[in-house]
Backbone bond lengths (Angstrom), bond angles and torsions (degrees), N, CA, C in turn:
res aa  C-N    CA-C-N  psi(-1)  N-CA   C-N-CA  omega(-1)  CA-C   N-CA-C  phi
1 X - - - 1.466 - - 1.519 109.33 -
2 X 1.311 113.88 131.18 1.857 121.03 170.89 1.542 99.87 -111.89
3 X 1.341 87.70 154.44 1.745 95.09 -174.63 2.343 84.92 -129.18
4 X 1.371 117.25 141.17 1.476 95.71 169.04 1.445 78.07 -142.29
5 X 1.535 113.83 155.03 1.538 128.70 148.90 1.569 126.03 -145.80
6 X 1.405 91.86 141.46 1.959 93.38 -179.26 1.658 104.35 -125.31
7 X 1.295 94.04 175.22 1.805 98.95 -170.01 1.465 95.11 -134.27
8 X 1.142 117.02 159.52 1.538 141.85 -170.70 1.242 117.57 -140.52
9 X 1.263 129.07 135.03 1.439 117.31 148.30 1.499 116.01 -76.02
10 X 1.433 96.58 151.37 1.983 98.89 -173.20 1.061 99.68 -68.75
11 X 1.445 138.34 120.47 1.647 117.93 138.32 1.637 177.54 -46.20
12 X 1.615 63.07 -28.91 1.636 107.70 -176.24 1.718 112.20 -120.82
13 X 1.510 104.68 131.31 1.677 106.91 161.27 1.410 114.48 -105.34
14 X 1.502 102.93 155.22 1.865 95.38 178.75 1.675 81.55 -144.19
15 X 1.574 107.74 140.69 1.144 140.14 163.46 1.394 123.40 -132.42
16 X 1.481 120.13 157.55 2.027 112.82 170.40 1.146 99.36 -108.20
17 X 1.216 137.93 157.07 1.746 136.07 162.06 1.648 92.23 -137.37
18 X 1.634 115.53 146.93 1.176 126.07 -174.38 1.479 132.82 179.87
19 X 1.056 124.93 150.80 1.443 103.28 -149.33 2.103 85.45 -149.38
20 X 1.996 81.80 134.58 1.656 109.36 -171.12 1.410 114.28 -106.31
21 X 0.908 122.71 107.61 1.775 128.30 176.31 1.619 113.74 -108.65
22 X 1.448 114.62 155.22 1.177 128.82 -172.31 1.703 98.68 -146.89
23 X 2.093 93.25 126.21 1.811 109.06 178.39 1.276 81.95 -157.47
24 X 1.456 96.16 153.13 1.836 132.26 -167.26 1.975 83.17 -84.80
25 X 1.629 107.33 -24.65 1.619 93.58 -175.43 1.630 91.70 -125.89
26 X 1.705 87.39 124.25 1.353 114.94 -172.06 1.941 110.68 -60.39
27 X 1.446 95.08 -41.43 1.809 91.07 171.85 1.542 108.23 -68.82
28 X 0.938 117.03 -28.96 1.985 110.58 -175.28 1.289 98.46 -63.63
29 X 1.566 142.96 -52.82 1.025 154.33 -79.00 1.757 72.19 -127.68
30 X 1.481 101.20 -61.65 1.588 120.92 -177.33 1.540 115.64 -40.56
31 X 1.456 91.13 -49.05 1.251 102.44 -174.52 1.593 125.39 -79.30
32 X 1.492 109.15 -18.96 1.297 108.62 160.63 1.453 131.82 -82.78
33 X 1.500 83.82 -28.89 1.767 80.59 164.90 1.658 130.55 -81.15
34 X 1.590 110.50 -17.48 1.063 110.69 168.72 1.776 132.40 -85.69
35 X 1.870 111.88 4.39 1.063 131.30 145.27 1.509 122.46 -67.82
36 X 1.184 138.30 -40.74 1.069 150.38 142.56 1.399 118.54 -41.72
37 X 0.936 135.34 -66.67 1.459 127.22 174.24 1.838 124.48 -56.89
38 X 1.519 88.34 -28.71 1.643 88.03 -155.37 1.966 81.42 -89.85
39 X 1.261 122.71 -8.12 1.694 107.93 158.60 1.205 101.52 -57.97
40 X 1.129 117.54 -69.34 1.680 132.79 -167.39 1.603 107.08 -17.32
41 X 1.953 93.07 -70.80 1.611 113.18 -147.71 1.608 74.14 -62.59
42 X 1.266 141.83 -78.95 1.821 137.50 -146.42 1.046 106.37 -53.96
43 X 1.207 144.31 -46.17 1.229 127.40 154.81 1.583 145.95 -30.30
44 X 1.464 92.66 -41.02 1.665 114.96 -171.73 1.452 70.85 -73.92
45 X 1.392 141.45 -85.14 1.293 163.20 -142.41 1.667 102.19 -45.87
46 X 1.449 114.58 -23.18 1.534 107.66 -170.22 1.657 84.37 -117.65
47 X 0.939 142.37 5.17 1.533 138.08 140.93 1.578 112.74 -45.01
48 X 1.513 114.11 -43.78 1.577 121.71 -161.26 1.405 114.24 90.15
49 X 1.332 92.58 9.05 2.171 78.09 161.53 1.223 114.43 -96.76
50 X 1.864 99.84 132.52 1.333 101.61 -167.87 1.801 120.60 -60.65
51 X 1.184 108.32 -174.73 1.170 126.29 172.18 1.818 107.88 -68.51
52 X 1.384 134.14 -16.54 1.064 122.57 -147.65 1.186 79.31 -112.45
53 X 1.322 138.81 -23.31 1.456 139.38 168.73 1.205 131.30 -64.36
54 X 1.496 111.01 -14.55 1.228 125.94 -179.12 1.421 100.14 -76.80
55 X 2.051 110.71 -173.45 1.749 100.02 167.09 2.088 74.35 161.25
56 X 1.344 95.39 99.54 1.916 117.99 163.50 1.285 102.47 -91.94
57 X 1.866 98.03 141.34 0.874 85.17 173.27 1.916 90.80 -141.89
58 X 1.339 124.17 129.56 1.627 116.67 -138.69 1.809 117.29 -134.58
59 X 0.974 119.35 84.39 1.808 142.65 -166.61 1.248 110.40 -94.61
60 X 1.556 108.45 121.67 1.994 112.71 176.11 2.316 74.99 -124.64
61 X 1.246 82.22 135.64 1.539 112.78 161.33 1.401 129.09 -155.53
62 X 1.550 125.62 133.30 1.430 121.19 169.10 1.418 123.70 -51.73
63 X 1.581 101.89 117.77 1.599 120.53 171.75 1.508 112.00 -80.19
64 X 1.550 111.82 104.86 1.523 116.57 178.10 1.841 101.04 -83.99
65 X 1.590 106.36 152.22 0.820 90.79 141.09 1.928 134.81 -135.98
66 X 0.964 150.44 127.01 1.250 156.63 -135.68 1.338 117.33 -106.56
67 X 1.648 102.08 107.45 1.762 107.07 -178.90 1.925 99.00 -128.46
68 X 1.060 105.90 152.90 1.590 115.34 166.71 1.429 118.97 -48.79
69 X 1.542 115.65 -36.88 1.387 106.50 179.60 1.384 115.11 -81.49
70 X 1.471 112.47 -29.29 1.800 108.68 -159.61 1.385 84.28 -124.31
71 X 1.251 143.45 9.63 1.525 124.19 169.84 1.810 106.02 78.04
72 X 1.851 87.82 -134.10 1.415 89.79 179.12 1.564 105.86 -104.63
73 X 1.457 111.79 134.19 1.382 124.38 143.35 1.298 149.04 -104.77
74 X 1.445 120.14 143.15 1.548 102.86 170.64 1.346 125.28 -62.58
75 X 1.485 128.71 130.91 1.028 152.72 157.36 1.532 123.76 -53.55
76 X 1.444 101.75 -55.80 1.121 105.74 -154.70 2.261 101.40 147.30
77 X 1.460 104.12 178.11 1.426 103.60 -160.77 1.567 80.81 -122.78
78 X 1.129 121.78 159.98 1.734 112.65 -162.03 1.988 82.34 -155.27
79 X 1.264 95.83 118.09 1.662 115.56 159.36 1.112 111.15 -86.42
80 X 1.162 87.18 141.75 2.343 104.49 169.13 1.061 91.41 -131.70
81 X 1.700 107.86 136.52 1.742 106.81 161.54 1.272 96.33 -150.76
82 X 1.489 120.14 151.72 1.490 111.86 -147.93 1.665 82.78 -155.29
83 X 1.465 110.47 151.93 1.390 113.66 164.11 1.376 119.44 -149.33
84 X 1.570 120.00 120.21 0.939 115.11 -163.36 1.575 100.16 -101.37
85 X 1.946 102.70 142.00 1.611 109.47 -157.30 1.544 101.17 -131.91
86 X 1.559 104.52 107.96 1.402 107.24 -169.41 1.925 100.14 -84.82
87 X 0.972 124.14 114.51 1.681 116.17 172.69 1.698 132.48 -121.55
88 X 1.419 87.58 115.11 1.833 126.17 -148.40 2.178 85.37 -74.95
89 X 1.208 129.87 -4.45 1.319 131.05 176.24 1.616 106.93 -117.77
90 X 1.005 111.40 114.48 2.064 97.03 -161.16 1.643 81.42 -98.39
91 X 1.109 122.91 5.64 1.729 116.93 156.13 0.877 129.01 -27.61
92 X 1.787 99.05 -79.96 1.594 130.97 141.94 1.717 124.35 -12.56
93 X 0.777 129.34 -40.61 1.737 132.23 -144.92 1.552 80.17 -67.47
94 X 1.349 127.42 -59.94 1.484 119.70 -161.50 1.687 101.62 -50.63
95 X 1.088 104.39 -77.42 1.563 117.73 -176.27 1.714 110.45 -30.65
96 X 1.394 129.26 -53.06 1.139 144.01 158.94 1.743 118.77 -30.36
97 X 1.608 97.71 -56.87 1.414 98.64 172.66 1.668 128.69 -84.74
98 X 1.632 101.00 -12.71 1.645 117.39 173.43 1.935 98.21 -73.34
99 X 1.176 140.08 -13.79 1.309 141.94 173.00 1.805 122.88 -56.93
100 X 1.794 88.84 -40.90 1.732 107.96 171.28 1.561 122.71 -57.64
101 X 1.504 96.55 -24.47 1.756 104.69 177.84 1.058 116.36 -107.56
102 X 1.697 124.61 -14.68 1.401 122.93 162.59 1.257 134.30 -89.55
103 X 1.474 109.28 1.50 1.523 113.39 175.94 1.299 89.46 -118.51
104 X 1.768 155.38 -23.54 1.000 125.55 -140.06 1.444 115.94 86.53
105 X 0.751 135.37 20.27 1.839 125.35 179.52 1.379 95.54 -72.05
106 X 1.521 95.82 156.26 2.091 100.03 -174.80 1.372 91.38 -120.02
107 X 1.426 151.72 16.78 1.076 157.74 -128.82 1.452 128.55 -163.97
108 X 1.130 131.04 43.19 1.873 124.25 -170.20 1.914 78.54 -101.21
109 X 1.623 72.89 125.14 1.895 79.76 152.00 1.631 106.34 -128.67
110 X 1.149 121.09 148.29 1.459 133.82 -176.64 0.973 115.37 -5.91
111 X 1.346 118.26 167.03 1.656 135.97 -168.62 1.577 98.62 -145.59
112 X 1.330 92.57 118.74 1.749 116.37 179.38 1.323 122.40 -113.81
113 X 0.880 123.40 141.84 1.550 131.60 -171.80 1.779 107.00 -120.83
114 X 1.478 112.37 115.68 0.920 102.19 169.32 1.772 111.01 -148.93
115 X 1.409 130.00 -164.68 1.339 117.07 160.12 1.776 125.67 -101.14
116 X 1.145 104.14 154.99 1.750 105.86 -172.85 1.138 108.46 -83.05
117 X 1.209 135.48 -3.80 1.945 128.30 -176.94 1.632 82.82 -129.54
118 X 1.056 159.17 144.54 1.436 163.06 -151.06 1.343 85.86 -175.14
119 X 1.607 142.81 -22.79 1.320 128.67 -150.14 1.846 81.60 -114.59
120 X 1.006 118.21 -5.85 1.690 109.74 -175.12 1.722 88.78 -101.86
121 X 1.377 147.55 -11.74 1.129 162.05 -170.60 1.761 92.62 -72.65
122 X 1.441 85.08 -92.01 1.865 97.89 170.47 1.474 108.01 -35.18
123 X 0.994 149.85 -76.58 1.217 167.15 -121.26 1.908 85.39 -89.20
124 X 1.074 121.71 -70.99 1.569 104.76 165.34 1.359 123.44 -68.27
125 X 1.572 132.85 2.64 1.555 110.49 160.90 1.353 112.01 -93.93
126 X 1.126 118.57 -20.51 1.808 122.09 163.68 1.347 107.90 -59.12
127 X 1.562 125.48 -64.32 1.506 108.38 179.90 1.413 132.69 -44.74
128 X 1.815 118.52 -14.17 1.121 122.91 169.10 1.395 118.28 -119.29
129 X 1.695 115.25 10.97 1.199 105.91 164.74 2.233 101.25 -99.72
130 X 1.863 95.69 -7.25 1.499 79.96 164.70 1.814 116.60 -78.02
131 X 1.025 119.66 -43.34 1.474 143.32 152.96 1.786 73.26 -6.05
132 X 1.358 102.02 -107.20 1.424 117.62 -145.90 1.533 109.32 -45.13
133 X 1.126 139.15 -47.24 1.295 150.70 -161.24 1.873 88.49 -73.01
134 X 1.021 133.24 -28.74 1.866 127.57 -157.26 1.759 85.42 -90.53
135 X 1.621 106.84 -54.14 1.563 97.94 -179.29 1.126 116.95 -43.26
136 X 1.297 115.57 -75.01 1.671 121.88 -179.01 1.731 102.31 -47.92
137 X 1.339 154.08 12.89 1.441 118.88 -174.71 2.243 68.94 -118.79
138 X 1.493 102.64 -47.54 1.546 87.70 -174.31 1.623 114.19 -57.60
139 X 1.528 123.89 -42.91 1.273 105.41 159.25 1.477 133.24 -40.11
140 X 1.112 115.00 -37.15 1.647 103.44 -162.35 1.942 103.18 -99.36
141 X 1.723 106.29 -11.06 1.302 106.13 169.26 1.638 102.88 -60.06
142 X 1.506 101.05 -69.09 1.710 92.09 174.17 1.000 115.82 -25.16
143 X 1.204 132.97 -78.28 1.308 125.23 -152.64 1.744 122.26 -68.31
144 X 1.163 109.72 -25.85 1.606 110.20 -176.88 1.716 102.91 -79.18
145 X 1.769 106.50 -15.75 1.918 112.45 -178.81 1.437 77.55 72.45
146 X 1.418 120.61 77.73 1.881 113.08 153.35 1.740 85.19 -148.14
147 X 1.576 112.94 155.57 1.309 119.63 156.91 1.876 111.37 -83.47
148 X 1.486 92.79 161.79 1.806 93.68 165.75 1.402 107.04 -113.95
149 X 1.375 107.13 132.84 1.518 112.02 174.73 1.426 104.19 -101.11
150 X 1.517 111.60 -136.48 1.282 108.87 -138.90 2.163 99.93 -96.15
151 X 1.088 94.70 151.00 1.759 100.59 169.33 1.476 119.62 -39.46
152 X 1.295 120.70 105.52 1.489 108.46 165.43 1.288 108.13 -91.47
153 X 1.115 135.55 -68.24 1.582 139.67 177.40 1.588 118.11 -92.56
154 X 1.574 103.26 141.63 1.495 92.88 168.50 1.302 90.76 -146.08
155 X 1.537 130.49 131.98 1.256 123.08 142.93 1.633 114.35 -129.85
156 X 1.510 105.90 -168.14 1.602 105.60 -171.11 1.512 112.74 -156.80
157 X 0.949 118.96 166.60 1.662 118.22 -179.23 1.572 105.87 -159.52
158 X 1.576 101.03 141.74 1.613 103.31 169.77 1.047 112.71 -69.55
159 X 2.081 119.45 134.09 1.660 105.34 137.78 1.273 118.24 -46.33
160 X 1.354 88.94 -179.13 1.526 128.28 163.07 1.725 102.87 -66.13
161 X 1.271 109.07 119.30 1.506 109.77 173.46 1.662 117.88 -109.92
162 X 1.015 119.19 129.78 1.565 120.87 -174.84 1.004 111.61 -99.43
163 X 1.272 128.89 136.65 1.971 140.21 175.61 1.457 90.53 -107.91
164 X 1.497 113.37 120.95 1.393 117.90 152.48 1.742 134.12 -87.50
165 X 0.675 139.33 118.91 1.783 116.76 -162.81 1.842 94.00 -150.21
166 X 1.112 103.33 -151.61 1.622 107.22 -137.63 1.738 84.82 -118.99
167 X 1.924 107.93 118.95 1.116 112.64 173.46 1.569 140.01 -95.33
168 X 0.947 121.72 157.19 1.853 113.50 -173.49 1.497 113.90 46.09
169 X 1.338 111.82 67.60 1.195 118.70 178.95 1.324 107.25 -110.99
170 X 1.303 137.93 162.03 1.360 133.64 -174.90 1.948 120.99 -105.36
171 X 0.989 93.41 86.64 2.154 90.70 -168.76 1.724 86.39 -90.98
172 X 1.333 149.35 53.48 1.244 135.06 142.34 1.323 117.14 -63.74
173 X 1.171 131.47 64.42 1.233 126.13 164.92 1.717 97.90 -108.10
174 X 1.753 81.94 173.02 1.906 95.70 -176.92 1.609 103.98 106.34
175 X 1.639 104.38 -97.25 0.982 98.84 -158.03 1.717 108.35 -93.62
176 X 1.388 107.27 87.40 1.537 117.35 169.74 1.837 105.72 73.31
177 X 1.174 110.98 17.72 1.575 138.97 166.36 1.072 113.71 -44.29
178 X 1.712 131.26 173.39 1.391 138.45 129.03 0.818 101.84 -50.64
179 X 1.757 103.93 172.18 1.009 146.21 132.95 1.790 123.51 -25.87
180 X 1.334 126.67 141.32 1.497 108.63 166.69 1.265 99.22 -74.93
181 X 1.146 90.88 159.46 2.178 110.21 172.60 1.832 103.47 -56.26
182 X 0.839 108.46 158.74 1.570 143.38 -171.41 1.666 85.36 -65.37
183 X 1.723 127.59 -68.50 1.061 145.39 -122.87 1.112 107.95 -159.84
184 X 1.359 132.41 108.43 1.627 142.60 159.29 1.093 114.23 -102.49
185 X 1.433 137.22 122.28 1.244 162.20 -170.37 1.439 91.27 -101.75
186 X 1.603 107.34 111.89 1.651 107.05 154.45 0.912 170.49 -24.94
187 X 2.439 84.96 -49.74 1.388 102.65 -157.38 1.512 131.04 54.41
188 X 1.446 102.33 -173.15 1.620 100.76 -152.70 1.724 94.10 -142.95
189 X 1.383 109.38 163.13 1.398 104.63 -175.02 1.822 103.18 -125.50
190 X 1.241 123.20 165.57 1.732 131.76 169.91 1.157 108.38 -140.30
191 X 1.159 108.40 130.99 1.399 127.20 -147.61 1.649 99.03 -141.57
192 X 1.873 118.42 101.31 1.682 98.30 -169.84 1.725 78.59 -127.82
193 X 1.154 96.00 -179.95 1.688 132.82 -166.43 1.872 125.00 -136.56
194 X 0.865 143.52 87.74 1.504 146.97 169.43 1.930 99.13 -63.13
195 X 1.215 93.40 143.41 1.414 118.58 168.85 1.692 121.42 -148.52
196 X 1.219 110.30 131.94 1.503 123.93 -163.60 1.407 91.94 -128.73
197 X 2.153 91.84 123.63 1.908 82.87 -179.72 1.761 94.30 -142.76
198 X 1.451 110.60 130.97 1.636 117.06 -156.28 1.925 71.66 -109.93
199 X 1.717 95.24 140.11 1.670 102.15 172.55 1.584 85.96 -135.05
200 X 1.092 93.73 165.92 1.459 120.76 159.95 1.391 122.87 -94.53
201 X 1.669 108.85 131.69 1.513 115.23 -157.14 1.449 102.06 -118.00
202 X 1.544 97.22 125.40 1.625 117.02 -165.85 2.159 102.20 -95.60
203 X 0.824 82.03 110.17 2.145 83.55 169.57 1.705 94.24 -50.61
């Protein structure tokens, strides 16, 4: 058995910001929410995060509303439009989240910190959980006086990986909120790998 693990700093933040309106007229309704957003998106856009970073995701449904005497009524037609904003400059993250209180967004959902290649992460805790697993089978060949032949089994499984990032911080922005923070700290991520390797043992 090899055990390998490496650590990273996160690179990347990903947050959604988005903003929900309710009108008895479904084009007004449209149209207010798509004043609102399209501040948002030009902004994000004169930040320099690309387009491929972006990712809408955009819902009109009837808003009932529900009393004992009259049951259900129409309300009104209620837009959601939401955009989720991955940002590759964690410079940015403040400025990004100061947007929710200057346009009005009704919508910040969390801010995550993680890394953008996660598969080059893995890919170096296997090379040293193969490392570890070859020592230990050539150690213990020595010692029992047996050779190792060839691989019969190999499999593997992820640890548990931990994201560290920045706690009790205040993102109330939007709705009548702070300010974003000055400074978001990333944090760092660990990322380990197990490997199990059955050989065949030569006298």
């Amino acid at each position: 058995n090899g055990f390998g693990k490496v650590s990273a700093n996160n690179d990347i933040a990903v947050t959604t910001m988005g903003f929900s309106n309710t009108d008895k007229d479904v084009s007004k309704a449209q149209a207010d929410n798509k004043k609102v957003m399209d501040q948002i998106y030009m902004d994000i856009k004169a930040m320099g995060i690309e387009e491929k970073d972006l990712q809408g995701n955009y819902n009109i449904y009837p808003d009932y509303n529900y009393t004992q005497d009259k049951g259900q009524e129409l309300r009104g037609y209620r837009v959601s439009n939401s955009l989720t904003i991955k940002i590759r400059d964690l410079s940015k993250v403040s400025g990004v989240l100061s947007l929710a209180g200057k346009h009005g967004a009704t919508e910040v959902n969390g801010l995550s910190f993680t890394v953008d290649e996660p598969e080059n992460l893995k890919a170096q805790a296997r090379e040293k959980a193969l490392s570890d697993a070859q020592a230990k089978a050539a150690s213990l060949a020595q010692k029992l006086g047996v050779r190792l032949g060839s691989i019969i089994n190999y499999n593997e499984y992820e640890g548990p990986y931990y994201s560290y990032q920045a706690k009790n911080m205040d993102y109330a922005v939007g709705m009548g909120g702070g300010p974003a923070p000055a400074a978001v700290p990333g944090g760092s991520m660990d990322m380990s790998m197990n490997v199990n390797i059955i050989y065949e043992i030569l006298q």
